[in-house]
DRENMI-729779 format. One line per field, with one value per atom (N, C-alpha, C, O): residue number from 1; y negated, z, x negated; residue in one letter; atom name. Coordinates in Angstrom, 2 decimals. Example, Ala and Ser with C-alpha at 12.3 -4.5 7.8 and 13.67 -1.06 7.14 Angstrom:
<pts>
lumke <- 1 | 1 | 1 | 1 | 2 | 2 | 2 | 2
y <- 5.69 | 4.50 | 3.30 | 3.32 | 2.25 | 1.06 | -0.03 | -1.14
z <- 7.80 | 7.80 | 7.80 | 8.46 | 7.08 | 7.14 | 7.87 | 8.04
x <- -13.19 | -12.30 | -13.20 | -14.24 | -12.85 | -13.67 | -12.90 | -13.41
milo <- a | a | a | a | s | s | s | s
midren <- N | CA | C | O | N | CA | C | O
</pts>
This chain:
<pts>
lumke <- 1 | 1 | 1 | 1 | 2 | 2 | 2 | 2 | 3 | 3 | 3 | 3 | 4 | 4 | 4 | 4 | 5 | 5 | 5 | 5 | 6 | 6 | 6 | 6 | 7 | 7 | 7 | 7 | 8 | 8 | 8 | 8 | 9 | 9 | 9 | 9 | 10 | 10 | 10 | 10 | 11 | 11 | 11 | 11 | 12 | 12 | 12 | 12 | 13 | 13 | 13 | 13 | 14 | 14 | 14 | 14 | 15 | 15 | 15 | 15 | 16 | 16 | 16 | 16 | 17 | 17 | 17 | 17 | 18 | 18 | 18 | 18 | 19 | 19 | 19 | 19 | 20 | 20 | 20 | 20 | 21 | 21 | 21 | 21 | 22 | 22 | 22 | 22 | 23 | 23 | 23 | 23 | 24 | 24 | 24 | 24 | 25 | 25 | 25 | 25 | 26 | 26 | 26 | 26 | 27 | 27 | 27 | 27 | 28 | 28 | 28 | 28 | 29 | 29 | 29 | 29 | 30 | 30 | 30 | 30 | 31 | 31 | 31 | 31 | 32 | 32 | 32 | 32 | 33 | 33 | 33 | 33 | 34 | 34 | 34 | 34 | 35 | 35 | 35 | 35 | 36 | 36 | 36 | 36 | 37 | 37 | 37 | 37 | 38 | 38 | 38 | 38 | 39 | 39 | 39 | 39 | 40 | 40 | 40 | 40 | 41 | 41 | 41 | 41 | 42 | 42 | 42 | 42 | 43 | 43 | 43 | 43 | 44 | 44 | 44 | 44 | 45 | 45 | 45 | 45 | 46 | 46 | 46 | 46 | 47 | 47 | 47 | 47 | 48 | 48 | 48 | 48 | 49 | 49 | 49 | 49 | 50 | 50 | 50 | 50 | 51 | 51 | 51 | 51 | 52 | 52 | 52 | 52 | 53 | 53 | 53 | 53 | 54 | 54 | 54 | 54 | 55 | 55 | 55 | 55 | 56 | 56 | 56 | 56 | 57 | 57 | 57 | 57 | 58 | 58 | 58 | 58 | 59 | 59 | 59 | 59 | 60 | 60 | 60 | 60 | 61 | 61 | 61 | 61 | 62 | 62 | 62 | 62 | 63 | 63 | 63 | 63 | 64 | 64 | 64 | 64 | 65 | 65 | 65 | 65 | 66 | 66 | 66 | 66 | 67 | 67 | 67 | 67 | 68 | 68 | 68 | 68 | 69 | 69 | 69 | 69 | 70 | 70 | 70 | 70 | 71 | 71 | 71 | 71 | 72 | 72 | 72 | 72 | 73 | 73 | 73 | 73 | 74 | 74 | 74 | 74 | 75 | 75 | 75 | 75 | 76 | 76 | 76 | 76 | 77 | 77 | 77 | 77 | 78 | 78 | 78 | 78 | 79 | 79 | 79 | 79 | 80 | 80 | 80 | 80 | 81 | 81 | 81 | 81 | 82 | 82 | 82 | 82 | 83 | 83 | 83 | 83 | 84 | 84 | 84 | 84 | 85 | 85 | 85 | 85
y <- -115.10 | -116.19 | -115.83 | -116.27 | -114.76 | -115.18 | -113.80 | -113.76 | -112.92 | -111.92 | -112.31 | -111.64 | -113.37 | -113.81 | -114.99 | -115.12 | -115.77 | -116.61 | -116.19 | -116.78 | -114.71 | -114.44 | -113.36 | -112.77 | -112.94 | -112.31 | -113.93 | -113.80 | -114.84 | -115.91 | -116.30 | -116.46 | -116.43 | -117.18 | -115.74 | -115.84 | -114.88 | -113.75 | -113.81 | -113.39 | -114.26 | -114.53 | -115.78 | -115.91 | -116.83 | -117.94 | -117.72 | -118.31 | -116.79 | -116.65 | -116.26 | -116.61 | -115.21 | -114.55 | -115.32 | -114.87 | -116.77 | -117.06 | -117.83 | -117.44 | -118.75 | -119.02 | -120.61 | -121.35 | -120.62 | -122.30 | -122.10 | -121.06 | -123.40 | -123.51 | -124.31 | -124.13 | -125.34 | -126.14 | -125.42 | -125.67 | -124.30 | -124.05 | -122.98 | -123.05 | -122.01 | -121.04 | -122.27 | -121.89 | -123.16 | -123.99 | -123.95 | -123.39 | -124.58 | -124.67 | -123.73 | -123.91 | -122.53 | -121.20 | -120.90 | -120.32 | -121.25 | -121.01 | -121.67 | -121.33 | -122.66 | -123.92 | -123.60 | -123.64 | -123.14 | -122.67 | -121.66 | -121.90 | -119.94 | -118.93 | -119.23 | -118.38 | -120.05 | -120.47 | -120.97 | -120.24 | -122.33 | -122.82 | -121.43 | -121.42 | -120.87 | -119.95 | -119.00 | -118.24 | -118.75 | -117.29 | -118.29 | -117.71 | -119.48 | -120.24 | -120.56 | -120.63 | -120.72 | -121.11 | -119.75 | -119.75 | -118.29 | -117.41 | -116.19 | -115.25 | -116.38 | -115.42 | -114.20 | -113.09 | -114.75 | -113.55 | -113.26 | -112.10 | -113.81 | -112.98 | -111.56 | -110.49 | -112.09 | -111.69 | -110.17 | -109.19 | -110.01 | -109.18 | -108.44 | -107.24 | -108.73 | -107.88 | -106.96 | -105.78 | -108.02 | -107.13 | -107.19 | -108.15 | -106.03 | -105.54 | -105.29 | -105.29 | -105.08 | -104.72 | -106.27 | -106.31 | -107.36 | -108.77 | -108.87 | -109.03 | -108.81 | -108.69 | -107.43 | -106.93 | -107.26 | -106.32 | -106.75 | -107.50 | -106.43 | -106.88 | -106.51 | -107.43 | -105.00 | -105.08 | -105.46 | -105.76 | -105.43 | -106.34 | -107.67 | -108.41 | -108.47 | -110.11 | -109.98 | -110.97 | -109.16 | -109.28 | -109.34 | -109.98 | -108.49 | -108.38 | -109.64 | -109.82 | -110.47 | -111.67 | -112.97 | -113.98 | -112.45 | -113.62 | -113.20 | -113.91 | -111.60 | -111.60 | -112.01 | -112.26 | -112.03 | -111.66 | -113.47 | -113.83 | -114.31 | -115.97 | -115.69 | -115.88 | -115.33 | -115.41 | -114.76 | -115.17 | -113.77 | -112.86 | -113.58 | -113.72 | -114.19 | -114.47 | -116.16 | -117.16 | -116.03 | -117.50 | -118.62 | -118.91 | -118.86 | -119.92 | -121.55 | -121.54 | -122.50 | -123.90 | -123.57 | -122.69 | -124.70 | -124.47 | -125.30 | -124.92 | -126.01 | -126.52 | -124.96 | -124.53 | -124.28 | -123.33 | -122.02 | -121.15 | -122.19 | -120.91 | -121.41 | -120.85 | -122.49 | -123.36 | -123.25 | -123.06 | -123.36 | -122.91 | -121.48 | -121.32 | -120.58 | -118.94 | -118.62 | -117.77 | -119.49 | -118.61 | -119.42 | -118.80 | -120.48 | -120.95 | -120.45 | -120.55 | -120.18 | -118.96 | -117.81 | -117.40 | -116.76 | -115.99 | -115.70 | -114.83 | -117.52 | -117.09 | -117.41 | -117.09 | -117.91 | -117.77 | -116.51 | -115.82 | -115.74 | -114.22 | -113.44 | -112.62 | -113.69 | -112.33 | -112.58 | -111.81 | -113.93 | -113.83 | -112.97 | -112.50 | -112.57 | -111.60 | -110.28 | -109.36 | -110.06 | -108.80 | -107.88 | -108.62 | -106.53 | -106.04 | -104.69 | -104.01 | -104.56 | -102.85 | -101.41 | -100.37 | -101.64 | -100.54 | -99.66 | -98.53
z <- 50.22 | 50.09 | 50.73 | 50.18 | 52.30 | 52.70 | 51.60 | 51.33 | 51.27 | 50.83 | 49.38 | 48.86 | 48.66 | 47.18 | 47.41 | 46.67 | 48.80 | 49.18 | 49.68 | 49.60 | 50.31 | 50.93 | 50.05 | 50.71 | 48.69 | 47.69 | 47.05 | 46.41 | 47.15 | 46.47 | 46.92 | 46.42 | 48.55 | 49.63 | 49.58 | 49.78 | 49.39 | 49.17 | 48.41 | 48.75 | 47.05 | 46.09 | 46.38 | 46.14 | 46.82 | 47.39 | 48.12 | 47.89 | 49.07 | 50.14 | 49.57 | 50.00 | 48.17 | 47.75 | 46.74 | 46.31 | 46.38 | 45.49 | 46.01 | 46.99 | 45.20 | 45.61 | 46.25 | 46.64 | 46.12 | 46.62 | 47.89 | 48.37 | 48.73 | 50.40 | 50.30 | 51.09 | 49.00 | 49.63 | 49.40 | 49.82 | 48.61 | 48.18 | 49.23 | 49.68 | 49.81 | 50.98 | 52.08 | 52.68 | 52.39 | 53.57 | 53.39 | 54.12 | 52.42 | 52.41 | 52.36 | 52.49 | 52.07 | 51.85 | 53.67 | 54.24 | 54.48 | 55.95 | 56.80 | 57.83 | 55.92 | 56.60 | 56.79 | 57.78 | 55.23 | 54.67 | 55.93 | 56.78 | 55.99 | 56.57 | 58.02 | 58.70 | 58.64 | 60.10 | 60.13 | 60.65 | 59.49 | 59.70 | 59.19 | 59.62 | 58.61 | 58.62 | 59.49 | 59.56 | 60.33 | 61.12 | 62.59 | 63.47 | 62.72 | 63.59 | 63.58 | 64.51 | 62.07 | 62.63 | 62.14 | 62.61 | 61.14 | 61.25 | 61.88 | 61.62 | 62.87 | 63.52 | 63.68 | 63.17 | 64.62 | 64.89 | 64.11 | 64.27 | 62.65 | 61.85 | 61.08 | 60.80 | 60.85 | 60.43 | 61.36 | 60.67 | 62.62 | 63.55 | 63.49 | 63.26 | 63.58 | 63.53 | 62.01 | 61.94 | 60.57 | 59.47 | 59.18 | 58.66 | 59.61 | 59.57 | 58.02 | 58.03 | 56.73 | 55.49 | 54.93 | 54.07 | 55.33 | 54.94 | 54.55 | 53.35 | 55.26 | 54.61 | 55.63 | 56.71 | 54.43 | 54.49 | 55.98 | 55.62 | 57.25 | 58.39 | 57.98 | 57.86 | 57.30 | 57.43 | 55.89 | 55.98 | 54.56 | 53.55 | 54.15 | 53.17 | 55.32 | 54.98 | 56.43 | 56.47 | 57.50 | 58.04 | 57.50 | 58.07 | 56.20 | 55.68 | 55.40 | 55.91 | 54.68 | 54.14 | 55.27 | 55.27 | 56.27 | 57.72 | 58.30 | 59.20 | 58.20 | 59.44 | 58.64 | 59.41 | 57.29 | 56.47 | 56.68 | 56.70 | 56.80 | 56.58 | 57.97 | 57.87 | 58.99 | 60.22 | 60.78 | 61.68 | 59.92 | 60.03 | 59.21 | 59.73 | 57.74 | 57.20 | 57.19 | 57.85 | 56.54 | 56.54 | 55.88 | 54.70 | 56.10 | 55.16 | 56.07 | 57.30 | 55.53 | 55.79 | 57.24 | 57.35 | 58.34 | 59.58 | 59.34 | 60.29 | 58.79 | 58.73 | 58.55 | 59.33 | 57.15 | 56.51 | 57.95 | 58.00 | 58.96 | 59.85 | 61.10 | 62.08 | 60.75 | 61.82 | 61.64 | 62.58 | 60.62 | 60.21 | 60.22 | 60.51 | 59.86 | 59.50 | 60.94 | 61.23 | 61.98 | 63.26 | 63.80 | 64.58 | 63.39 | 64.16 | 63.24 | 63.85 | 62.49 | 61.70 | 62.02 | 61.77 | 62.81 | 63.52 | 64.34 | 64.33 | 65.27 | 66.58 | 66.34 | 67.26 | 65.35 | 64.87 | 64.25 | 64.83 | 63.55 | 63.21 | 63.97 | 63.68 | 65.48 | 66.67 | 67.18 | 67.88 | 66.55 | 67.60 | 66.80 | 67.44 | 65.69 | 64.93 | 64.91 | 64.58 | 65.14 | 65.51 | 66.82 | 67.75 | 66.99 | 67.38 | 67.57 | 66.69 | 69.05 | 69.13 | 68.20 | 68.18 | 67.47 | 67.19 | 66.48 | 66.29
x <- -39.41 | -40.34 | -41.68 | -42.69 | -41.85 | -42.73 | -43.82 | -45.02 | -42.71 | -43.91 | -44.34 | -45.23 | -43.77 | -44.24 | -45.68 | -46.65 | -45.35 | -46.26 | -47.84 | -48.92 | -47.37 | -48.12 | -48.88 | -49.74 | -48.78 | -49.44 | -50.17 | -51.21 | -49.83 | -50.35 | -51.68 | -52.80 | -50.87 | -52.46 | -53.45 | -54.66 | -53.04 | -54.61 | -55.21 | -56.32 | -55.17 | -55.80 | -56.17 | -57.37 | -55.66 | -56.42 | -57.68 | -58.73 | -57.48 | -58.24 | -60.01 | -61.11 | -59.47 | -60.31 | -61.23 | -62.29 | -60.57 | -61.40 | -63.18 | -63.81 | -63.55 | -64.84 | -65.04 | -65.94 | -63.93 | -63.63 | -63.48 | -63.02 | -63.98 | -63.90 | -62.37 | -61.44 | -62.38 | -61.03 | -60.03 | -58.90 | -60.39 | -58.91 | -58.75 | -57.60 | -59.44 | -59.60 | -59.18 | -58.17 | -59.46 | -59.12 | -57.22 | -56.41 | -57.04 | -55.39 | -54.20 | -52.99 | -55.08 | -54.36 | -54.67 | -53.75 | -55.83 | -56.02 | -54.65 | -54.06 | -54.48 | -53.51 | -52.26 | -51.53 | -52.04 | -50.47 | -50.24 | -49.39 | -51.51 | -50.84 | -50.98 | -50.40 | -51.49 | -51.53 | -49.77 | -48.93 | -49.41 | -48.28 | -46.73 | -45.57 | -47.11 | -46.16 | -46.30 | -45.34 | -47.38 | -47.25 | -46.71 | -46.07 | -46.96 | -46.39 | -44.69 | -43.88 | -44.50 | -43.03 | -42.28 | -41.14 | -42.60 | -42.39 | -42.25 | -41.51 | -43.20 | -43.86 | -42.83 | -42.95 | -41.64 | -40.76 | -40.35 | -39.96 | -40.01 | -39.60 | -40.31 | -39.78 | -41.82 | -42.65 | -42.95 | -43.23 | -42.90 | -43.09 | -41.40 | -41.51 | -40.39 | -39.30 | -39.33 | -39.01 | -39.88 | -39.45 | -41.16 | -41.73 | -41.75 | -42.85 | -42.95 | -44.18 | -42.65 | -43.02 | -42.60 | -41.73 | -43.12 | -42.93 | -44.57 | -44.77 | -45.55 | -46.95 | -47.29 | -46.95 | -48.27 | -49.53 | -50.65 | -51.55 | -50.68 | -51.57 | -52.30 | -53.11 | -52.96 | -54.33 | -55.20 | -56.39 | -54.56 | -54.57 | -54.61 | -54.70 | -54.60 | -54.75 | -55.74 | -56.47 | -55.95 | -56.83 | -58.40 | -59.29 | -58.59 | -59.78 | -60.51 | -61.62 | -60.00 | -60.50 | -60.60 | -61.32 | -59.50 | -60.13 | -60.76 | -61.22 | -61.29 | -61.99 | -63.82 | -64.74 | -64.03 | -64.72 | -65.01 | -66.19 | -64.16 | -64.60 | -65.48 | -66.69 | -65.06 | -64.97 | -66.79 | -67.52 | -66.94 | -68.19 | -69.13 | -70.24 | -68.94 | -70.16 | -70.97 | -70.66 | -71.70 | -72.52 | -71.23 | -71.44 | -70.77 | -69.52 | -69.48 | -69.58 | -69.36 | -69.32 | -68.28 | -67.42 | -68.77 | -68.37 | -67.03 | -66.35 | -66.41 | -65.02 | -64.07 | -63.22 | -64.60 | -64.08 | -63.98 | -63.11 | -65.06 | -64.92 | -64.22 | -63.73 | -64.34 | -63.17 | -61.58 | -60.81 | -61.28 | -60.33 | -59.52 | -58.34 | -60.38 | -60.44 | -60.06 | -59.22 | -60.88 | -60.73 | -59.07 | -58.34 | -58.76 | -57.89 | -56.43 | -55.36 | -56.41 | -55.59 | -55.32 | -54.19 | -56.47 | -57.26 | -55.66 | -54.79 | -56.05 | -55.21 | -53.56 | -52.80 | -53.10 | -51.49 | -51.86 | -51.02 | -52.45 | -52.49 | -52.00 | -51.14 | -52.72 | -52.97 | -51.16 | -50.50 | -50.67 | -49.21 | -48.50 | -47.57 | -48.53 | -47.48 | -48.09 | -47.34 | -49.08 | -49.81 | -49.00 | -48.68 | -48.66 | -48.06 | -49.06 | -49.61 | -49.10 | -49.70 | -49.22 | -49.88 | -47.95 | -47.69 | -48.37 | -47.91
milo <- x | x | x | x | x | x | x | x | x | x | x | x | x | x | x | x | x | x | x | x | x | x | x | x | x | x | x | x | x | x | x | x | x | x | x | x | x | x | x | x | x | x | x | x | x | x | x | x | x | x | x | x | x | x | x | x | x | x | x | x | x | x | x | x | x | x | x | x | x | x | x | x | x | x | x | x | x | x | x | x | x | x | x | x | x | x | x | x | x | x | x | x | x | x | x | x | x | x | x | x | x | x | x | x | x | x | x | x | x | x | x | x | x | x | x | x | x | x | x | x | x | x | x | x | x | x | x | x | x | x | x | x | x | x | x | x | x | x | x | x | x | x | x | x | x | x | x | x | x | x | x | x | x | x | x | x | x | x | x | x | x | x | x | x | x | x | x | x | x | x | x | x | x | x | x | x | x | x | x | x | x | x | x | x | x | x | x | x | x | x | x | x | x | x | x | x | x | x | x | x | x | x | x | x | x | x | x | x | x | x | x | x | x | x | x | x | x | x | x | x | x | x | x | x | x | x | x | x | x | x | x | x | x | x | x | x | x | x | x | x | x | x | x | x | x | x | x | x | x | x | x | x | x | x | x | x | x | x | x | x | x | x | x | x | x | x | x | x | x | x | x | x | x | x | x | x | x | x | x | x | x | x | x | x | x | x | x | x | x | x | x | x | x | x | x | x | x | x | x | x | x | x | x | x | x | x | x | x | x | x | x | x | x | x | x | x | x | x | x | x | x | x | x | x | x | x | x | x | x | x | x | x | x | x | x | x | x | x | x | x
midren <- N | CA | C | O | N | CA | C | O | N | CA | C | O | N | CA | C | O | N | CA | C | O | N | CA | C | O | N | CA | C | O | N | CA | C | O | N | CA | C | O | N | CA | C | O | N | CA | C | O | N | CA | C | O | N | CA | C | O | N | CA | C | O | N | CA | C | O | N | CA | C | O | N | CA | C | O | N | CA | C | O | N | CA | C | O | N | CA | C | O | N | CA | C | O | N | CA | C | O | N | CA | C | O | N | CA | C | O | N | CA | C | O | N | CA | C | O | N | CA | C | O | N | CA | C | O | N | CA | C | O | N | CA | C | O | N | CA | C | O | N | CA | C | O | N | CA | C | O | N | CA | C | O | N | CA | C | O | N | CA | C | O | N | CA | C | O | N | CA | C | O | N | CA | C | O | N | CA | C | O | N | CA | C | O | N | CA | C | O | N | CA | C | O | N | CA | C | O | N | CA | C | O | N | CA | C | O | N | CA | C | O | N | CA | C | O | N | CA | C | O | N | CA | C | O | N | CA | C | O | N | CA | C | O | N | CA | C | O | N | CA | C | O | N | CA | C | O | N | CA | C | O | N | CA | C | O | N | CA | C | O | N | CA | C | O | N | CA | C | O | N | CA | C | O | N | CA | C | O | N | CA | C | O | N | CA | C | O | N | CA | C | O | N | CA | C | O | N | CA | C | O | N | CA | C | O | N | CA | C | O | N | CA | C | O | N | CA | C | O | N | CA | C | O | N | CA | C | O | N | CA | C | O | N | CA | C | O | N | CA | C | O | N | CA | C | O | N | CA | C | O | N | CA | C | O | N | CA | C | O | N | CA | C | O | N | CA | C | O | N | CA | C | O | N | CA | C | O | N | CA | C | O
</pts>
């Protein structure tokens, strides 16, 4: 589920819409929250640096402050499944 969902919300992420980029922000926040450990034990569940691009990209450019409000608070359920390895 999470790696069919999580090819979905990238193309969300990518399109040109703020609302629809907002809910795809929403979706992968609430799953890296109640997934997290799973997501971090089976490391080939998503792509980290394929889905870092497009948050860090809301996060860097001129985009509506709800939309970078969001991006960043996604950001920080991101950094919990993030792993030094």
């Amino acid at each position: 589920m999470i790696r069919t969902l999580n090819q979905h919300l990238l193309k969300g992420l990518k399109t040109n819409s703020d609302e629809i980029r907002k809910q795809c922000l929403d979706i992968f926040s609430d799953v890296f929250r109640r997934f997290g450990g799973l997501i971090v034990r089976q490391e080939t569940l998503i792509n980290k640096n394929e889905l870092m691009k497009p948050i860090s990209m809301l996060l860097s450019t001129k985009v509506e402050v709800g939309l970078r409000r969001k991006a960043s608070s996604c950001m920080g359920a991101f950094a919990l499944v993030l792993n030094e390895g």
